[in-house]
C-alpha positions in Angstrom: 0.0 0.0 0.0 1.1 4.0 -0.5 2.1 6.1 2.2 -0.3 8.7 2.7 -0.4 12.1 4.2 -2.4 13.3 7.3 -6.5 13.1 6.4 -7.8 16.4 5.7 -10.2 17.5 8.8 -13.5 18.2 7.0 -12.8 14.4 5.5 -11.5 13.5 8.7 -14.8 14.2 10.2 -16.9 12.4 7.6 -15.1 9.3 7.9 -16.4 6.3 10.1 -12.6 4.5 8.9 -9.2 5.6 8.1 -7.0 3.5 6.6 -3.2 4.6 5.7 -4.5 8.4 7.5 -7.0 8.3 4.7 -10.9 8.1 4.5 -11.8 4.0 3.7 -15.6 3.2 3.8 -15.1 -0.3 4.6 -14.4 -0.7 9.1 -11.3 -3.5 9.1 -9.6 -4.5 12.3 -5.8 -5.3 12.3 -3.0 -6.4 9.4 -4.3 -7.3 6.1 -4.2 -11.0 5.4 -2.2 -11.7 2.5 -3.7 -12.4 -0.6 -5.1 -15.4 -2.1 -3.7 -14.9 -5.5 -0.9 -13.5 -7.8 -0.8 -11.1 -10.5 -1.8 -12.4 -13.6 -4.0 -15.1 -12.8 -6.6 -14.9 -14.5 -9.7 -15.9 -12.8 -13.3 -17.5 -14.0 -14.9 -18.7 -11.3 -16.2 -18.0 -7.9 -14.8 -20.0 -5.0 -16.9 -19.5 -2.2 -20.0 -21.6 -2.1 -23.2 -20.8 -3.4 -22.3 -17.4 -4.4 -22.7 -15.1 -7.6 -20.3 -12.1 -8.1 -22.6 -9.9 -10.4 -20.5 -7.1 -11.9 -21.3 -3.8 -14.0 -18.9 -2.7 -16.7 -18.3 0.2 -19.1 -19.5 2.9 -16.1 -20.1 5.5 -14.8 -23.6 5.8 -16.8 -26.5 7.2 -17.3 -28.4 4.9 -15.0 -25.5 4.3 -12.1 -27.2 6.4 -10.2 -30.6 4.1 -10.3 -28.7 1.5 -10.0 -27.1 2.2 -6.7 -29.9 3.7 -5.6 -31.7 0.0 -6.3 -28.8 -2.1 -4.5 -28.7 0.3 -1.4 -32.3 -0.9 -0.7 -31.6 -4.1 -1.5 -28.8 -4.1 0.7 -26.5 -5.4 -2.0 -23.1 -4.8 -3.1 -21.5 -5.6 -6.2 -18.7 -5.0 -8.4 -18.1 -2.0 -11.0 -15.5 -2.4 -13.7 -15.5 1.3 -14.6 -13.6 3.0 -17.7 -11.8 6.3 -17.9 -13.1 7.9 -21.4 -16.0 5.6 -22.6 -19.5 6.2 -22.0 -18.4 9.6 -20.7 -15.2 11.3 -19.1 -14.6 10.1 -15.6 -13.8 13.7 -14.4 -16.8 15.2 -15.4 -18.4 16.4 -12.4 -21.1 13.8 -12.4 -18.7 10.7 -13.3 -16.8 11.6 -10.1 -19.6 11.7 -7.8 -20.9 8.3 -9.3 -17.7 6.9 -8.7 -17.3 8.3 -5.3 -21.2 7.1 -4.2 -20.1 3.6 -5.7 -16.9 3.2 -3.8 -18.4 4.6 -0.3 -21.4 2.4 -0.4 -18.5 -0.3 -0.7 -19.3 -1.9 -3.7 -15.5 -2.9 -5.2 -14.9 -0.3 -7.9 -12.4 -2.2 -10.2 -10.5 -1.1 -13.3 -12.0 -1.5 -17.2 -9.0 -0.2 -19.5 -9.4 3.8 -20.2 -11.3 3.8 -23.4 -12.6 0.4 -23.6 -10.0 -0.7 -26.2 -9.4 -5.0 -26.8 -6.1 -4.8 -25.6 -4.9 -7.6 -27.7 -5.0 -4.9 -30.9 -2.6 -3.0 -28.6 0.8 -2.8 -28.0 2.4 -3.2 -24.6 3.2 0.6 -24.6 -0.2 1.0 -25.0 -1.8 -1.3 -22.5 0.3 0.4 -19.9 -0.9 3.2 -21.1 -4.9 2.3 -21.2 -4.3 1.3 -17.7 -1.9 3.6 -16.1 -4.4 6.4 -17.1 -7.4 4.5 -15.4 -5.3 4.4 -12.5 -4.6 7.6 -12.2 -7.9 9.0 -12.5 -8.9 6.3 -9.8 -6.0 7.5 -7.5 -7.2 11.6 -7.9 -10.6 11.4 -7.5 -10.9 8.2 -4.8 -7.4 7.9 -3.2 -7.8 4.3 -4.4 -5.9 1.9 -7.0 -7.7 -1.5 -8.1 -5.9 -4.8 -7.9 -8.5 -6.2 -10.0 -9.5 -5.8 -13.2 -11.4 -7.0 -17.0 -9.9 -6.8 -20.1 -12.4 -5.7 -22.7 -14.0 -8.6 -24.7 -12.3 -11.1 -22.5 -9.4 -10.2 -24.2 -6.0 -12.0 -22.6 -3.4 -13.7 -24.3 0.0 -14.4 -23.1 1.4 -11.2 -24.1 -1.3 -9.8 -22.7 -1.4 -11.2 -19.3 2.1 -10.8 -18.7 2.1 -6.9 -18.9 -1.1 -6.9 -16.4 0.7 -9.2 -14.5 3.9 -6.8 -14.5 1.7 -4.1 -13.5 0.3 -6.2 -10.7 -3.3 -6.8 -11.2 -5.5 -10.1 -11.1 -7.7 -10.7 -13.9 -11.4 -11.7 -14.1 -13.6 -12.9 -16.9 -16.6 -14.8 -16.1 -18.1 -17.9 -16.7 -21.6 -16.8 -17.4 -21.8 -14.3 -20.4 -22.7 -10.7 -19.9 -25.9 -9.7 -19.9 -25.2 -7.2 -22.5 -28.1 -4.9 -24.3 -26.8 -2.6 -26.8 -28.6 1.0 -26.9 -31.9 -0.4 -25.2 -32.5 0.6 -21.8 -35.3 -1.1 -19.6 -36.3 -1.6 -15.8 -37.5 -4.4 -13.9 -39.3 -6.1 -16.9 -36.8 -8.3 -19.7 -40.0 -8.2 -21.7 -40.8 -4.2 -21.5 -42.0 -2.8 -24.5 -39.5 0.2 -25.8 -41.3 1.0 -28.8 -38.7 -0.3 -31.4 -39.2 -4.0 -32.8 -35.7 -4.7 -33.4 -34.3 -3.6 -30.1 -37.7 -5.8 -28.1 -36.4 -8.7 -30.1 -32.9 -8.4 -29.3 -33.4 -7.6 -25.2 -35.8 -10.6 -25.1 -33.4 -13.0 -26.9 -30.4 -11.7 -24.4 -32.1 -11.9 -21.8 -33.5 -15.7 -22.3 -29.9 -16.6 -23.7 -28.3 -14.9 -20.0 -31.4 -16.2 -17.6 -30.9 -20.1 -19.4 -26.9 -20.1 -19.0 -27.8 -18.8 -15.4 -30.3 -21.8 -14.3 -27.7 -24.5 -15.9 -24.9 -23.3 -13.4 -27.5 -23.1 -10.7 -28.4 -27.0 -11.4 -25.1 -28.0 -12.0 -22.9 -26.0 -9.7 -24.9 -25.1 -6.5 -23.7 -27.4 -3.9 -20.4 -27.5 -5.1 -17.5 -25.0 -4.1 -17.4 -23.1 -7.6 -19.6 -21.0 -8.3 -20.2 -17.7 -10.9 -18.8 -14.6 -12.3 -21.8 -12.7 -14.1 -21.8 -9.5 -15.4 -24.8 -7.3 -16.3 -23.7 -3.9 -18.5 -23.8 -0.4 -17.4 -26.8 0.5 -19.2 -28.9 -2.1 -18.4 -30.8 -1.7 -15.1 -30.7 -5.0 -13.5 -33.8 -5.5 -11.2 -35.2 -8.1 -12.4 -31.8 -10.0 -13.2 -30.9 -9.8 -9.9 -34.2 -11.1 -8.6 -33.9 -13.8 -11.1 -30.3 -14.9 -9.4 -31.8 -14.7 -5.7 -34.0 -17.0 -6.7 -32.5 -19.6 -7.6 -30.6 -19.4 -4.5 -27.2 -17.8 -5.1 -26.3 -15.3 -2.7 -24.8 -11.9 -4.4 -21.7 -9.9 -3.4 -18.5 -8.7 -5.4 -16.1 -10.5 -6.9 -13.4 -10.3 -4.5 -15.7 -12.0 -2.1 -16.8 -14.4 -4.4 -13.5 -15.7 -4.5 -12.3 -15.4 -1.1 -10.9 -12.1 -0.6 -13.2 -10.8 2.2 -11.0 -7.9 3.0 -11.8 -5.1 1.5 -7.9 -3.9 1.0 -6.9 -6.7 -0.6 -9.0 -5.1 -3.2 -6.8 -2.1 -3.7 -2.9 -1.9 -5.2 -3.0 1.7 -3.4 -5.2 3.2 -0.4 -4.1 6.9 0.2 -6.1 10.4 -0.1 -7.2 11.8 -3.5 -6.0 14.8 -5.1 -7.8 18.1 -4.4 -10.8 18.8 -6.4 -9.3 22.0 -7.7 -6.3 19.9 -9.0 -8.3 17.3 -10.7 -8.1 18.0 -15.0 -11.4 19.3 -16.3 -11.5 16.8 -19.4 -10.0 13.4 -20.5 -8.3 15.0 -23.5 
């Protein structure tokens, strides 16, 4: 972990944790346990039984903030793969709050490469770069550097994995395939009529592909020890999904937990205090 410098008062005051003299949502008591996995493995499935890591990529969005609205009342936390310069710029005003009500309602905010690029069209000078930049707009605006992290596409080859694993983050793909609904958002109905044919017909037939692959790991995999990485996109709003997984008897929580890593710092490369608001940059370009 960075060193840190002293907690500014007015966030010294807000925070029920400090961690490294900084402001940490999540209350921990004594060392860190050391971690249950190296960087560049690259992981599939849960470990811990009868769970189901559902994860959000491509944020912050134009629903986030229903979303975390929904899994506050639902008591739920989750994971967010979150991008730099995708949907929309991370600094904007807006992204930043998103990303700072998602990390202090301590769902695991995780790293999505800056602009969404498969990194296996990419150089190594430019994966370091897609992630470096990621990480540094994580470290200004929350003080805090993701150990894990989802190449776009599931996009990992050797090459690949090696300069992740040089820069020290574990890697997750799933083994349930995203829910993923291009340019169609809907609520708690799969089946909700949006007015445009093509898009009902495409959101029904994801839906019934994601719910099916679901039900076959629940009947297959339930009682043993492995269980499933899901992931839902940032545009869908997941209700219904998320319903659909409770019952059939998975219990939700983020992927770190999933497999094992119930501390919440073992999350995090770095855990320090983010960079004034004043000294933040304005655009992602």
């Amino acid at each position: 972990m960075s060193s840190a410098a002293p907690l500014p008062p007015q966030l010294a005051r807000q925070a029920p944790f400090t961690f490294n003299n900084t402001y940490f949502p999540h209350t921990v008591t004594g060392p860190a346990p050391p971690s249950l996995y190296q960087p560049g493995q690259v992981l599939r499935r849960c470990t811990k039984p009868k769970s189901y890591a559902i994860s959000f990529d491509d944020g912050p969005g134009q629903l986030t903030d229903e979303l975390l609205d929904y899994l506050e009342e639902q008591n739920l936390q989750v994971t967010f793969f979150m991008n730099g310069d995708n949907w929309n710029c991370i600094y904007r005003p807006h992204s930043q709050r998103l990303l700072k009500r998602a990390y202090e309602n301590k769902h695991q905010i995780a790293a999505h490469p800056w602009s969404h690029r498969d990194l296996e069209s990419l150089s190594d000078k430019d994966i370091r770069e897609e992630m470096t930049r990621i990480e540094q707009a994580f470290r200004q605006i929350l003080g805090a550097v993701p150990r894990y992290m989802r190449p776009p596409y599931g996009g990992v080859g050797e090459r690949v994995r090696r300069v992740l694993e040089e820069m020290g983050y574990i890697i997750v793909l799933w083994d349930v395939d995203q829910l993923s609904i291009v340019d169609v958002e809907f609520s708690s109905s799969p089946t909700r009529d949006t007015g445009h044919p093509h898009h009902d017909e495409d959101m029904l037939a994801s839906t019934s592909k994601w719910a099916e692959a679901v039900r076959g790991v629940a009947s297959t995999t339930l009682d043993r020890d492995a269980m499933t990485l899901g992931g839902i996109y940032q545009e869908a709003t997941p209700e219904w999904a998320i319903e659909y997984v409770h019952s059939l008897g998975f219990d939700i929580m983020p992927v770190a937990k999933c497999l094992g890593e119930e501390d919440p710092r073992l999350w995090y490369k770095e855990i320090g205090p983010p960079a004034l608001a004043e000294t933040l940059p304005q655009s992602c370009h």
